[in-house]
C-alpha positions as CSV (number, residue, x, y, z in Angstrom):
1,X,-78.9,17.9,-5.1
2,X,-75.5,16.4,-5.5
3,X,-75.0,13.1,-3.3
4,X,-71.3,11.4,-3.6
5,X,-71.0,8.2,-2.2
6,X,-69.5,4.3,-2.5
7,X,-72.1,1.9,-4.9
8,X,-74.1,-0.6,-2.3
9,X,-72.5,-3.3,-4.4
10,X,-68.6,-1.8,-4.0
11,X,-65.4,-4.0,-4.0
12,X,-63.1,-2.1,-4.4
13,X,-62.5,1.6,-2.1
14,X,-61.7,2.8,-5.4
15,X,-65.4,2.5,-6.5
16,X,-67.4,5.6,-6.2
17,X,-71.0,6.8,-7.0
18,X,-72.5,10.3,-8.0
19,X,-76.1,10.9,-7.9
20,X,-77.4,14.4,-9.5
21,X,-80.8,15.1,-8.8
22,X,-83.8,17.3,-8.7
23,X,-86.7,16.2,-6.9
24,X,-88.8,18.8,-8.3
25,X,-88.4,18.5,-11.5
26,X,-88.4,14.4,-11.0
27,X,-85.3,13.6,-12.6
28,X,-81.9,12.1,-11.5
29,X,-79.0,11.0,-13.1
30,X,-76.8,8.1,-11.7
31,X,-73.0,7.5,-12.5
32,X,-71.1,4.6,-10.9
33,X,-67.2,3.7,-10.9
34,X,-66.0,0.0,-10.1
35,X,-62.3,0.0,-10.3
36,X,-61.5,-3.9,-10.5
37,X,-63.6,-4.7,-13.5
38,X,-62.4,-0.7,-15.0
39,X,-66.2,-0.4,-15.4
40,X,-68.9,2.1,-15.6
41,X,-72.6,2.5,-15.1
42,X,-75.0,5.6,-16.7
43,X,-78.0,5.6,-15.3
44,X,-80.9,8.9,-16.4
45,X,-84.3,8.9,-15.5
46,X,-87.2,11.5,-15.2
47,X,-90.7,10.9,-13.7
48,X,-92.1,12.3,-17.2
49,X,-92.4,9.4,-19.7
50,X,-91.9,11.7,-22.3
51,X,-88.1,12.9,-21.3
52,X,-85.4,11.2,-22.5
53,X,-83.9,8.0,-20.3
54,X,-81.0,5.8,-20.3
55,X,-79.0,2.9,-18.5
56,X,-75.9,2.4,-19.7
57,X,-73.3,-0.5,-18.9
58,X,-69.6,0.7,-20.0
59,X,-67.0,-1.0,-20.1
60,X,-63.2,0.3,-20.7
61,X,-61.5,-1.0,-23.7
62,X,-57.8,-0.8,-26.0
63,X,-55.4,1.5,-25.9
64,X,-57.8,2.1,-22.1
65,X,-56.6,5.8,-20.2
66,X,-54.1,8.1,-22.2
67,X,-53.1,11.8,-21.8
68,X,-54.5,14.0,-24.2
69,X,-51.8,16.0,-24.7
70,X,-48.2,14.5,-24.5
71,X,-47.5,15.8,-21.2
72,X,-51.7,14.8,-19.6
73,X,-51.4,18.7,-19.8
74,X,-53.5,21.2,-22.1
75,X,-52.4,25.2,-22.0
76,X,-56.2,26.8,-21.4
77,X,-54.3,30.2,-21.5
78,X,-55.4,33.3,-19.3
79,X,-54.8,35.9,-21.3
80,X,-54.8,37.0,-25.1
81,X,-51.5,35.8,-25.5
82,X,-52.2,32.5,-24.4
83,X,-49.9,32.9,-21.2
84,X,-50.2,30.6,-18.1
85,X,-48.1,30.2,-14.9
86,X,-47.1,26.8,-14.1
87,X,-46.1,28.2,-10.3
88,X,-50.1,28.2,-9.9
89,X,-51.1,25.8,-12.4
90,X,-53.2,29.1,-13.9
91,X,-54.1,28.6,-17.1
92,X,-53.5,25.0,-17.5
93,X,-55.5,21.9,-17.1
94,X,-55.0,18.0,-16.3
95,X,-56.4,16.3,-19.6
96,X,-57.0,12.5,-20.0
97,X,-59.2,10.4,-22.2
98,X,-60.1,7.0,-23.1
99,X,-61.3,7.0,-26.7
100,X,-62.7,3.4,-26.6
101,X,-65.3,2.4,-24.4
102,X,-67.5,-1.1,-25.6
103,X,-71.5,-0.4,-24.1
104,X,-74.3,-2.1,-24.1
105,X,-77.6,-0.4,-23.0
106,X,-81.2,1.2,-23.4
107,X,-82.4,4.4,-24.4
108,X,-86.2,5.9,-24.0
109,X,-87.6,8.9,-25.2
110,X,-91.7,9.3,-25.5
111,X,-92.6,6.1,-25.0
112,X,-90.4,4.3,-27.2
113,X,-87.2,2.1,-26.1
114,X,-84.1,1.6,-28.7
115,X,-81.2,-1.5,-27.5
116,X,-77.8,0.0,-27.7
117,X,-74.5,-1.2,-28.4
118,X,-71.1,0.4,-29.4
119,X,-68.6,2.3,-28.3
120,X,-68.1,5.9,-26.2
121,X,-65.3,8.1,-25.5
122,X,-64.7,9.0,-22.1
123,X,-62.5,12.5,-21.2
124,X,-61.6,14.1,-17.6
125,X,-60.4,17.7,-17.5
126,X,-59.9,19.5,-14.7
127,X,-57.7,22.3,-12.7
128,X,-57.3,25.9,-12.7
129,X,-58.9,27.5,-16.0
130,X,-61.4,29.4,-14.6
131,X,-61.1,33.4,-14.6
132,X,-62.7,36.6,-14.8
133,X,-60.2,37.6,-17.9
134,X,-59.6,34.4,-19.3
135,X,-59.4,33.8,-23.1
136,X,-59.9,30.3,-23.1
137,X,-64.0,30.1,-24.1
138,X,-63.7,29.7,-28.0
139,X,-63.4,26.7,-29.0
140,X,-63.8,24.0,-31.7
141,X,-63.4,20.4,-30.6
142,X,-62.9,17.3,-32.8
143,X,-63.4,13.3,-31.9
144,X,-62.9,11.8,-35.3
145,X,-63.8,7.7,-35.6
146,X,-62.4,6.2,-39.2
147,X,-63.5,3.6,-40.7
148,X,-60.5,1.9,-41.1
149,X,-60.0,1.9,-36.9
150,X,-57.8,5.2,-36.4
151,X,-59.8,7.5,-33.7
152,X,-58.3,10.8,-34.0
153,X,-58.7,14.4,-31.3
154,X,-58.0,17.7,-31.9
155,X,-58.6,21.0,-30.7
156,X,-58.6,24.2,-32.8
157,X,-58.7,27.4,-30.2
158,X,-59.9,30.5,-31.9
159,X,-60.2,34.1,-30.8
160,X,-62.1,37.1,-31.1
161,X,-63.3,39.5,-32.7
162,X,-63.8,36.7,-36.0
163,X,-62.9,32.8,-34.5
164,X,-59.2,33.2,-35.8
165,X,-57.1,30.0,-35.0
166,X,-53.9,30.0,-32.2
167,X,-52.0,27.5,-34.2
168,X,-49.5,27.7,-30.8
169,X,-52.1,26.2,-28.8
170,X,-54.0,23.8,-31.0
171,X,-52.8,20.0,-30.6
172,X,-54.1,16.6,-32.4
173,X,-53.6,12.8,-31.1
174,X,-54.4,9.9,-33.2
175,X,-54.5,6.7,-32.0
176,X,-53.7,3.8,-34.7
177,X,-55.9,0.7,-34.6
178,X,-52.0,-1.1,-33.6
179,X,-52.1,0.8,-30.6
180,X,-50.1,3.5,-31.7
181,X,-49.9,7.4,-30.2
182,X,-49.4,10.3,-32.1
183,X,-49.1,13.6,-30.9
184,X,-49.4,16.8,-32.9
185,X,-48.4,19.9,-30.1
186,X,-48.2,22.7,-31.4
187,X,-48.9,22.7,-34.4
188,X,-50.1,24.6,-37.6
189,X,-50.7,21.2,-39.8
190,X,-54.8,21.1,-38.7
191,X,-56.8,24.0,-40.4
192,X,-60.9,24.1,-40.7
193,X,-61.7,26.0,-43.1
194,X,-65.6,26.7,-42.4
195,X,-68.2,26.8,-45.6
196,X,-71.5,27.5,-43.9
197,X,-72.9,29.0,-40.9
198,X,-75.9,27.9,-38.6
199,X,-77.9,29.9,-35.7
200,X,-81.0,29.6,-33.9
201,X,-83.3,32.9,-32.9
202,X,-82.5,35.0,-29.9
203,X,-79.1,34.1,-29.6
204,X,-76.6,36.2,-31.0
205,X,-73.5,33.4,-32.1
206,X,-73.2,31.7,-35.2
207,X,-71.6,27.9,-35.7
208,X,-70.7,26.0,-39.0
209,X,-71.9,23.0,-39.5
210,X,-70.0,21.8,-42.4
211,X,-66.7,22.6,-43.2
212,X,-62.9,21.4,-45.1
213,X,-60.2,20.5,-42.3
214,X,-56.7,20.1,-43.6
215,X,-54.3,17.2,-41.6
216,X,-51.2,15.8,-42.1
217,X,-53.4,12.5,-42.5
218,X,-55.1,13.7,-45.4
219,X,-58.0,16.6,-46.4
220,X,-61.7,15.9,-45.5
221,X,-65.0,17.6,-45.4
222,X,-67.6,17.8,-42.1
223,X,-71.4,17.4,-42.8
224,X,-73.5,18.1,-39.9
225,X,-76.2,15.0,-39.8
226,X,-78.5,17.3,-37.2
227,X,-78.2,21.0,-37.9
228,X,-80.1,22.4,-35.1
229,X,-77.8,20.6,-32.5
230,X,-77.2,23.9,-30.4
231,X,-77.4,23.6,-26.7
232,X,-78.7,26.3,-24.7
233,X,-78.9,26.7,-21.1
234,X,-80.1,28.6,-18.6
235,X,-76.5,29.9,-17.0
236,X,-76.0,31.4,-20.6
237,X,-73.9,28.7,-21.8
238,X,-74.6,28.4,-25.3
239,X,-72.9,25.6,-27.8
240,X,-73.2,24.0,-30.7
241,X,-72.4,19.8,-30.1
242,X,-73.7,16.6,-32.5
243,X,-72.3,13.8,-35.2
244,X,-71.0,15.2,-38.5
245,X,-69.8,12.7,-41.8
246,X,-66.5,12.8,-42.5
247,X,-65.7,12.5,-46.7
248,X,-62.1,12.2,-47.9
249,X,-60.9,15.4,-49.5
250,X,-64.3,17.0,-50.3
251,X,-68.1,17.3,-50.1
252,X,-68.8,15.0,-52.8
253,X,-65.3,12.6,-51.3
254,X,-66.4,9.4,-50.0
255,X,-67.7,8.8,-46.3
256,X,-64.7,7.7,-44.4
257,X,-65.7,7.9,-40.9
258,X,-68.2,9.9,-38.2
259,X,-67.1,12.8,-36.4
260,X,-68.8,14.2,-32.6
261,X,-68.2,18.3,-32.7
262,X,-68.1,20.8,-30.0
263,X,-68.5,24.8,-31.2
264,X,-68.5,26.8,-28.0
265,X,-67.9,30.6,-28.7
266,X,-68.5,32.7,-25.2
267,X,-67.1,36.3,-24.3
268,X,-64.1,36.9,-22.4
269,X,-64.3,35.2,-19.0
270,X,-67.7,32.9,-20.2
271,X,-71.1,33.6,-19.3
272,X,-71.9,36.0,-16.3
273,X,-73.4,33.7,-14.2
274,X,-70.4,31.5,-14.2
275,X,-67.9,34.2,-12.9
276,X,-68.5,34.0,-9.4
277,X,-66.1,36.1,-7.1
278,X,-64.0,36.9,-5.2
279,X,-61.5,35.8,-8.1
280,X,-58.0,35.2,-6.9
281,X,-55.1,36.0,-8.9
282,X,-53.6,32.9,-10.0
283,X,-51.7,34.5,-12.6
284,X,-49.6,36.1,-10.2
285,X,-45.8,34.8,-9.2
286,X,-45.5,32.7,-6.2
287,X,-43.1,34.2,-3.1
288,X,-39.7,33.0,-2.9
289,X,-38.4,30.9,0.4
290,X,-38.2,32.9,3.6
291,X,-40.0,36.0,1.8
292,X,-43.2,37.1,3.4
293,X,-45.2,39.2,0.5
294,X,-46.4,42.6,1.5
């Protein structure tokens, strides 16, 4: 059950509040907005001690909501080519982040309660990138975090039949610890080179959990710290998300930073069950004035 709805303690009509929940399975998961103090709550619980639990109190901090992309817009694509229509907005998406977010907070799991503090990243993305033919569900996402202060993004599409890159769609955007922007889009500069391959029985895709990627900032090499970090759930949505290691230049380079992946590799369209229909063609080209289509 889905229940949208202003926070008891609002002050601002700005605030909102989402509540997902399933009474059967005794879990619910609480996410509140208040818009004068640009903070956010994240609440999880379950009625089984032994699921996982969290309340989270986040806060929004430096360089606080940017676009993604230079234009807040990323090309999803809806066809092999990579073509969208901007008439229907088919094939593109809306894409904002804000890549530092100070939290403090508790997580359970079994029993046992860990204090939390540090930082999230926070991304919105939404619009029309959703159909039947689409070629936008291969994927490899990046959120770097260095050391030295830089945060760094990046998406590398890929296609099929072998995870290829689209150098025309993949963009970067580093943010410097001045409060710098840099955008990369298009561009060919970012390459991940992958050196070894993980899967999990009974399902059919493979991700890599280390791997070289080439930047105009300089070379380094991913370590998975969890290998078995592959999602899979019961729409047929299967992914491969965690924390890798960054080292400068190689495997034996020195830790630098911490990376959070995404690998999601899905057939044309994504899963079955979510390609609901009637589709409408949003590809197609809007009537001119005064024309009444046939």
């Amino acid at each position: 059950m889905f229940e949208p709805q202003r926070p008891a303690d609002s002050t601002s009509p700005a605030d909102f509040q989402y509540v997902l929940r399933n009474d059967d399975a005794g879990w619910s998961i609480d996410e509140r907005y208040y818009a004068n103090d640009e903070r956010w709550v994240f609440r999880m619980k379950s009625k089984n001690p032994k699921d996982p639990w969290c309340d989270l109190d986040i806060r929004l901090g430096a360089p606080g909501y940017i676009p993604r992309t230079p234009t807040g817009i990323e090309e999803e694509g809806f066809n092999d080519q990579g073509r969208y229509n901007p008439q229907t907005m088919h094939g593109l998406s809306y894409y904002y982040i804000a890549p530092n977010m100070p939290f403090t907070g508790k997580f359970g799991f079994d029993g046992r309660v860990v204090e939390l503090t540090g930082s999230v990243w926070l991304e919105h993305q939404w619009g029309n990138i959703k159909g039947m033919d689409q070629e936008n569900c291969r994927w490899r996402w990046f959120s770097f975090r260095f050391d030295d202060g830089r945060m760094l993004a990046f998406r590398h599409w890929v296609t099929l039949p072998d995870n290829m890159p689209v150098h025309e769609r993949n963009h970067y955007c580093m943010i410097h610890p001045d409060g710098r922007i840099e955008y990369g889009f298009p561009n060919r500069d970012f390459r991940f080179t992958p050196t070894r391959t993980f899967s999990v029985p009974g399902v059919e895709a493979q991700w890599n959990p280390e791997g070289l990627m080439e930047t105009p900032f300089g070379n380094f090499f991913l370590k998975s710290l969890v290998d078995d970090s592959v999602y899979v759930s019961k729409s047929g949505m299967t992914f491969w998300e965690g924390p890798m290691s960054i080292h400068k230049d190689n495997s034996a380079g020195e830790r630098t930073g911490t990376a959070y992946v995404e690998q999601y590799f899905q057939p044309r369209g994504g899963p079955k069950i979510m390609r609901t229909g009637p589709e409408q063609d949003l590809a197609r080209e809007l009537p001119k004035a005064g024309i009444t289509p046939r």
